[in-house]
C-alpha positions in Angstrom: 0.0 0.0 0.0 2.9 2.3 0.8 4.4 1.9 -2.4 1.3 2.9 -4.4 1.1 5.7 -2.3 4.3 6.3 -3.0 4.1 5.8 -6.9 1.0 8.4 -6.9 3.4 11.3 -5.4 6.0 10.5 -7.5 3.3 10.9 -10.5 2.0 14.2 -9.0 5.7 16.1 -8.5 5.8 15.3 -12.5 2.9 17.5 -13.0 4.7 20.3 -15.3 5.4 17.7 -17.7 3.6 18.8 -21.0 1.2 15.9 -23.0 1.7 14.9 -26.0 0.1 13.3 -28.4 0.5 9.4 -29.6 3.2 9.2 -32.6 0.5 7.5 -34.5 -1.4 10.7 -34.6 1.4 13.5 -35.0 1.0 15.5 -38.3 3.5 17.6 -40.0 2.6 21.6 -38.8 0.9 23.3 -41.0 2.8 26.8 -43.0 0.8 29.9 -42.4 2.2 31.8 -45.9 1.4 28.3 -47.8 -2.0 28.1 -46.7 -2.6 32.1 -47.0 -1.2 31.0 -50.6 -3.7 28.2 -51.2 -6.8 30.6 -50.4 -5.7 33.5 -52.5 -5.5 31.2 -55.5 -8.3 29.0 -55.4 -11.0 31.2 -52.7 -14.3 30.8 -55.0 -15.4 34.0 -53.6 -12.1 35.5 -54.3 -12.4 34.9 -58.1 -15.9 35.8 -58.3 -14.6 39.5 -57.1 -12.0 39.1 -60.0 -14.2 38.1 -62.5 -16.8 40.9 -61.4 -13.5 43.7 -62.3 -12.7 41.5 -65.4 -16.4 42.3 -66.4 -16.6 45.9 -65.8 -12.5 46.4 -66.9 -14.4 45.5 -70.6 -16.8 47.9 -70.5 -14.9 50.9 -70.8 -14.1 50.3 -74.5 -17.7 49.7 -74.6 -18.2 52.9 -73.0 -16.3 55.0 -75.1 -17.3 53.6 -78.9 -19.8 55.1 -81.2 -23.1 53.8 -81.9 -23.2 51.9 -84.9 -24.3 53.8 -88.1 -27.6 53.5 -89.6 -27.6 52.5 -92.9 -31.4 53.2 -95.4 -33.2 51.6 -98.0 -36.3 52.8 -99.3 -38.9 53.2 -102.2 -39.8 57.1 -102.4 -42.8 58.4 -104.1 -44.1 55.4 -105.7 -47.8 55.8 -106.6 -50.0 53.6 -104.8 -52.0 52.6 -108.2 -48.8 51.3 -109.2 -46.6 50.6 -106.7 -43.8 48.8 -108.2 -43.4 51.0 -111.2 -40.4 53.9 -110.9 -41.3 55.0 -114.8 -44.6 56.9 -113.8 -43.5 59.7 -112.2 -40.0 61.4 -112.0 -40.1 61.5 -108.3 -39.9 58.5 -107.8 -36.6 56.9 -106.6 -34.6 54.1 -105.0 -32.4 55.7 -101.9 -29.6 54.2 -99.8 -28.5 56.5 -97.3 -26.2 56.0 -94.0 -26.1 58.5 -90.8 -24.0 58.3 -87.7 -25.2 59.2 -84.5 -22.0 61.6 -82.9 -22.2 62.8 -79.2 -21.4 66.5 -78.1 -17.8 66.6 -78.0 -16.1 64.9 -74.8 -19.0 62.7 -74.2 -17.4 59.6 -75.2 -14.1 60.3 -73.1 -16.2 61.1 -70.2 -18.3 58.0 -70.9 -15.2 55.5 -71.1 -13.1 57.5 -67.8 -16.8 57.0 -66.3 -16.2 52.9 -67.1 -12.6 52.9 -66.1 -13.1 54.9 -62.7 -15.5 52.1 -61.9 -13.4 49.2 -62.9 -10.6 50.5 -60.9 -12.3 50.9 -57.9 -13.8 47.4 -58.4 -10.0 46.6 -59.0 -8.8 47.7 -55.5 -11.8 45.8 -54.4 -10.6 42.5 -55.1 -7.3 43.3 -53.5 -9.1 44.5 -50.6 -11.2 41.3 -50.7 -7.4 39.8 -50.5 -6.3 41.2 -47.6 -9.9 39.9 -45.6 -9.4 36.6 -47.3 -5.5 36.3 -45.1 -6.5 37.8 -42.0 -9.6 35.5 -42.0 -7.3 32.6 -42.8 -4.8 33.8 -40.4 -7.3 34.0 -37.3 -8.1 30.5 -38.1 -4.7 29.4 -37.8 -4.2 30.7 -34.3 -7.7 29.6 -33.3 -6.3 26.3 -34.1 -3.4 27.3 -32.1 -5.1 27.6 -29.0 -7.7 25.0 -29.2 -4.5 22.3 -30.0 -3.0 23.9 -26.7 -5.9 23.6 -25.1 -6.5 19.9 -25.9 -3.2 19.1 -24.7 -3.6 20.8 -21.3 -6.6 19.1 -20.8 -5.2 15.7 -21.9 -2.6 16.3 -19.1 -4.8 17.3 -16.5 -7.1 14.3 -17.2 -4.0 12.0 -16.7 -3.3 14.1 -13.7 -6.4 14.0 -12.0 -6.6 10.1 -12.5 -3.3 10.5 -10.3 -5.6 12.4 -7.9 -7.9 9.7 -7.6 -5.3 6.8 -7.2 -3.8 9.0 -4.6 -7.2 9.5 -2.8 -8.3 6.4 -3.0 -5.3 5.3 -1.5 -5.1 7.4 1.6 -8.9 6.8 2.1 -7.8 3.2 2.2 -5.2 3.9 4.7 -7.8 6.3 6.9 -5.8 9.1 6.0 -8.4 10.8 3.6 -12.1 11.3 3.2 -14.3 10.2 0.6 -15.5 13.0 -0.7 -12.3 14.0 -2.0 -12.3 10.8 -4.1 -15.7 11.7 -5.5 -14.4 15.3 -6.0 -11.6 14.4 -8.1 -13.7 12.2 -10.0 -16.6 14.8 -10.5 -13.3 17.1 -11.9 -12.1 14.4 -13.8 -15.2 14.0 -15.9 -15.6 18.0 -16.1 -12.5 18.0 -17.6 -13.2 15.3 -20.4 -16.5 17.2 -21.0 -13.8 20.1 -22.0 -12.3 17.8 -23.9 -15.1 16.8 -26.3 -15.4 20.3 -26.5 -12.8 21.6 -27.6 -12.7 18.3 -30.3 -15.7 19.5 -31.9 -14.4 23.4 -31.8 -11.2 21.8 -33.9 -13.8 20.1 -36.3 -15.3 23.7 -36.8 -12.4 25.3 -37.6 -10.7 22.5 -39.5 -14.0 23.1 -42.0 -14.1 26.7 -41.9 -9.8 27.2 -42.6 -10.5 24.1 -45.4 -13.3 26.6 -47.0 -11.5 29.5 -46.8 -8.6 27.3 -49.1 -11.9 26.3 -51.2 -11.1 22.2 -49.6 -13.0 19.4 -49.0 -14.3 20.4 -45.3 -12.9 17.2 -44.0 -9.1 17.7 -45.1 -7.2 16.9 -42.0 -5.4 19.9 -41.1 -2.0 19.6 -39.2 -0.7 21.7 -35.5 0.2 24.7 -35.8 3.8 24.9 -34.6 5.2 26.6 -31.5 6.2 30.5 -32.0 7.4 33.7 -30.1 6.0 37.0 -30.0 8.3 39.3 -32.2 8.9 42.5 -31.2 6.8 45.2 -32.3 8.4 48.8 -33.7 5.9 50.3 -35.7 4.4 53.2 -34.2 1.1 54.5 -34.8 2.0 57.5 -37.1 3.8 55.1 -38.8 1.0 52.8 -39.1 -1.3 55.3 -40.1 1.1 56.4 -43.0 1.5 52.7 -44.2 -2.6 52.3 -44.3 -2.8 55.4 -46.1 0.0 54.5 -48.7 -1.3 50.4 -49.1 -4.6 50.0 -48.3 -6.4 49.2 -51.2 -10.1 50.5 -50.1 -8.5 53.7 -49.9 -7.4 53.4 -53.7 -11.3 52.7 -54.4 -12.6 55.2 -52.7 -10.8 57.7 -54.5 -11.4 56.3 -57.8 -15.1 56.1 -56.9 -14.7 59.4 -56.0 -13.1 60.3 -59.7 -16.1 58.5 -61.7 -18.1 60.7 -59.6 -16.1 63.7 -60.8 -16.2 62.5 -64.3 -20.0 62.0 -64.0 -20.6 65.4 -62.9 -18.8 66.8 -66.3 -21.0 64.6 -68.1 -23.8 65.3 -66.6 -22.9 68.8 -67.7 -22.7 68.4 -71.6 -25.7 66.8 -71.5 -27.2 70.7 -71.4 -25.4 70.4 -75.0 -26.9 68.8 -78.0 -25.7 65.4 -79.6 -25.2 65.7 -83.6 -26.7 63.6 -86.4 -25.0 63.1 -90.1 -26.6 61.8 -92.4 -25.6 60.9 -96.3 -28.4 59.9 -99.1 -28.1 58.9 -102.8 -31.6 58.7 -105.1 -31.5 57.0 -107.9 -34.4 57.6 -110.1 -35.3 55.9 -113.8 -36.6 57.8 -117.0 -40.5 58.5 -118.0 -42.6 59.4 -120.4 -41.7 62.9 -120.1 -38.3 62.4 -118.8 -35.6 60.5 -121.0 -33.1 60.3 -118.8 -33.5 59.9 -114.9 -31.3 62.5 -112.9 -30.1 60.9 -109.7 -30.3 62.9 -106.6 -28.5 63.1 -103.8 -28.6 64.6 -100.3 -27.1 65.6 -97.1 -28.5 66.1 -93.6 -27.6 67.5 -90.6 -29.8 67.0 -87.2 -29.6 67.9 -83.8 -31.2 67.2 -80.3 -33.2 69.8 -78.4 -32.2 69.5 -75.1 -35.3 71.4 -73.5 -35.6 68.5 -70.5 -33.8 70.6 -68.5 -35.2 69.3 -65.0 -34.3 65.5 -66.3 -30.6 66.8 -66.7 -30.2 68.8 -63.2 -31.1 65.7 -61.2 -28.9 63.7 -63.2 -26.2 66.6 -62.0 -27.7 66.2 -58.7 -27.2 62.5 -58.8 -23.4 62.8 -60.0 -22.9 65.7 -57.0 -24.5 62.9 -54.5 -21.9 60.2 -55.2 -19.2 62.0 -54.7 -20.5 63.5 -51.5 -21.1 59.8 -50.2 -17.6 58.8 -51.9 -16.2 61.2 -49.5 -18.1 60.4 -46.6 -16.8 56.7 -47.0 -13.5 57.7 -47.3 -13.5 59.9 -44.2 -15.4 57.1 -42.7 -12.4 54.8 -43.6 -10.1 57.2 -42.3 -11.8 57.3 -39.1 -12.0 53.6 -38.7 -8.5 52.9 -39.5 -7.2 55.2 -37.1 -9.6 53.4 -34.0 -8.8 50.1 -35.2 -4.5 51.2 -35.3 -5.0 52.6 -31.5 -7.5 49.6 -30.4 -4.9 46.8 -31.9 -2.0 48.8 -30.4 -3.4 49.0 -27.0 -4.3 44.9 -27.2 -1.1 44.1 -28.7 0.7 45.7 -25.9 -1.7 44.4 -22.5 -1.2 40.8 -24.4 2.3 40.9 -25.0 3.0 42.0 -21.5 0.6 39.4 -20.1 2.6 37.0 -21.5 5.6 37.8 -19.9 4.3 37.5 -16.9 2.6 34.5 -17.0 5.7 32.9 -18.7 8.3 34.6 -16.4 6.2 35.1 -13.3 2.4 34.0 -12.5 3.4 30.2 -14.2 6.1 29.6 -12.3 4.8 30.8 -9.0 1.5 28.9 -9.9 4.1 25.4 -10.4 5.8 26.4 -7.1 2.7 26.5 -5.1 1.5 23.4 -6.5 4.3 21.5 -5.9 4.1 23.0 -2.2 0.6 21.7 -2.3 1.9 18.2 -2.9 4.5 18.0 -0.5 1.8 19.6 2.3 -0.9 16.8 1.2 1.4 14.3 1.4 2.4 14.8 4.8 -0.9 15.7 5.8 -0.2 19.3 6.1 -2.7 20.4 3.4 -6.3 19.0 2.6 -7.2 17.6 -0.8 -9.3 20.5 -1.5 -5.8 22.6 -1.4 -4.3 20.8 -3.2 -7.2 20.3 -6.7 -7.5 23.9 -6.1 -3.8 24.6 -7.0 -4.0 22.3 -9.9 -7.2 23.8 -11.0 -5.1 27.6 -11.1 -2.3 26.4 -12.9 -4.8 25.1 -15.4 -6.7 28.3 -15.9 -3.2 30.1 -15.9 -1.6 28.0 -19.3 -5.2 28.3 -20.7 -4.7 32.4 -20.3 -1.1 32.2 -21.3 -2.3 30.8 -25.2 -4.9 33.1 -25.0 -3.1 35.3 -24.9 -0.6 34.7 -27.3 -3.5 34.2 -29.8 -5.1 37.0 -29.1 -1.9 39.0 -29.6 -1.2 37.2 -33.6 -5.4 37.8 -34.1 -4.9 41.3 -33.4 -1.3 41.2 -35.6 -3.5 40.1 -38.2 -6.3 42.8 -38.1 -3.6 45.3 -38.4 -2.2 43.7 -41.1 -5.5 43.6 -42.9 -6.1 47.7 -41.7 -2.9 48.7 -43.1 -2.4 46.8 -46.1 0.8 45.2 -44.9 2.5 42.0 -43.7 3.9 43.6 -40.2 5.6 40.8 -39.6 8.5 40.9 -42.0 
């Protein structure tokens, strides 16, 4: 009996040991930049956006062409009683004519810069579609991260607090413990393998949602994420704001939103002008009675729009004036946002980075320290069991917030990233 007590002590001062997982179920870690890779290339969503620029990219040459001219065929002044006779009166004639429809100068170049603002905003779009795509894929990773962690400090806790029970089991045996702290260790046992399951099914979830973020079959097994350290952090916040300003794509589409707006505004300004119609007929006419020879004709025409619709062209100025205004809000909007999300992602980088210092350096060690105490104190009967599953039970809360928290700190890395436009990490 003394040497399973013993052997249970010996088990308990082994507590800091990590757990790992069987060989049989290792997998090689998986590369952040490879898998950001992966989803840029094959995101369906992703090449949707693309397609969407591709689509509107082609309508500026569309934009900026002439209408198709008109070519005419007719039968003029044919007599009814004889329709189909051009000898019984010298009016009558065959014509072909053509005419080309030409817009007041400058409307087709506003037209087609009216296209191309739009396809380069859409443009920046995609890339901005880009840079949601990685930081989506990248706070999957770490999620990952910490649910793996988590697993593992559960999976040693559970083979720890089987310990507990051999170990209270055994001194109730010997009449040197009490029941209940058998049942309590069991009751924490199955709490903790009710985390367990848990946090398997959380992997499951974001196993499927990184596998269709690469556009993969949701059940592609998806490896550990690998071990890393917090790299120090230089950039400062003017800098930051500077870096958004000079990379982030939304910014680029605002302001070209902003230009077709412009653009529409001038073109909504000729339209006060009147578009031009040419037009080129020949007549070609046959002899009569009185007429030996049939003089072909010819003629030449020139027409023009009224513009008198005046109320129909201010609101379209109106409407031109209106987008830019709400352009501009956006923008400013953007600006505003970008400069709260830089200080908010600061702030957390910094109370995250510090935290985990201290639980590495300080709070984890103590948290070992007093646990070990605890099992030197229970097993001289210094210290109650209660004592002693409490001290377990901190240093178990104290990893979990030490993954947190590195987690939290590469999550908020990657928002940054995404509001500045920028890998920060190179």
């Amino acid at each position: 009996m003394k040497s399973r007590f013993t052997a249970g002590l010996m088990l308990l001062v082994a507590l800091a040991v990590p757990y790992r997982a069987p060989a049989g179920e290792t997998k090689p870690s998986e590369d952040l930049p490879k898998l950001v890779e992966t989803a840029l290339a094959n995101n369906p969503e992703l090449k949707a956006s693309q397609a969407r620029w591709e689509m509107f990219r082609n309508r500026v040459a569309q934009a900026g062409a002439l209408d198709d001219p008109m070519l005419m065929l007719k039968m003029q002044n044919f007599l009814v009683r004889d329709p189909f006779n051009s000898r019984r009166d010298p009016m009558s004639q065959r014509v072909i004519g053509i005419s080309q429809q030409l817009p007041f100068w400058g409307k087709r170049d506003l037209k087609a810069e009216v296209a191309a603002k739009e396809a380069e905003s859409l443009r920046w779009q995609v890339e901005e579609r880009k840079l949601e795509l990685a930081r989506m894929v990248k706070e999957t990773y770490y999620q990952l991260f910490m649910t793996d962690k988590e697993r593992e400090i559960v999976g040693k806790n559970i083979r720890i607090m089987d310990d507990f029970i051999a170990l209270a089991e055994t001194k109730y045996s010997v009449g040197q413990g009490a029941q209940q702290d058998v049942f309590k260790a069991q009751a924490e046992r199955s709490k903790m393998f009710s985390m367990q399951i848990t946090l398997e099914q959380r992997r499951k979830s974001l196993q499927a949602t990184l596998n269709t973020l690469l556009f993969r079959p949701a059940e592609t097994p998806v490896g550990p994420v690998a071990d890393f350290e917090l790299k120090p952090f230089a950039w400062s916040p003017e800098q930051l704001r500077a870096m958004a300003g000079e990379n982030r794509p939304m910014f680029k589409s605002l302001h070209a939103q902003i230009e077709k707006g412009e653009a529409g505004h001038r073109l909504a300004e000729k339209e006060f002008y009147p578009d031009v119609n040419l037009s080129l007929e020949y007549m070609q006419r046959d002899p009569t009675s009185e007429m030996e020879v049939g003089y072909d004709m010819y003629s030449v025409g020139l027409t023009f729009n009224l513009p008198i619709q005046r109320e129909r062209r201010h609101a379209m100025v109106r409407d031109s004036s209106a987008e830019i205004a709400m352009a501009t809000a956006e923008l400013n909007t953007l600006q505003n946002s970008i400069n709260f999300g830089i200080a908010d992602n600061l702030a957390q980088l910094e109370q995250r980075e510090k935290l985990a210092k201290l639980y590495k350096s300080g709070i984890i060690p103590q948290a070992e320290q007093s646990l070990e105490s605890a099992t030197i104190g229970y097993r001289v009967n210094k210290v109650d069991f209660l004592t002693l599953l409490d001290n377990r039970l901190t240093l178990f809360n104290l990893e979990r917030d030490y993954y947190e928290s590195l987690t939290e700190y590469q999550m908020r890395l990657a928002q940054l990233e995404a509001l500045v436009g920028k890998d920060l990490q190179q």
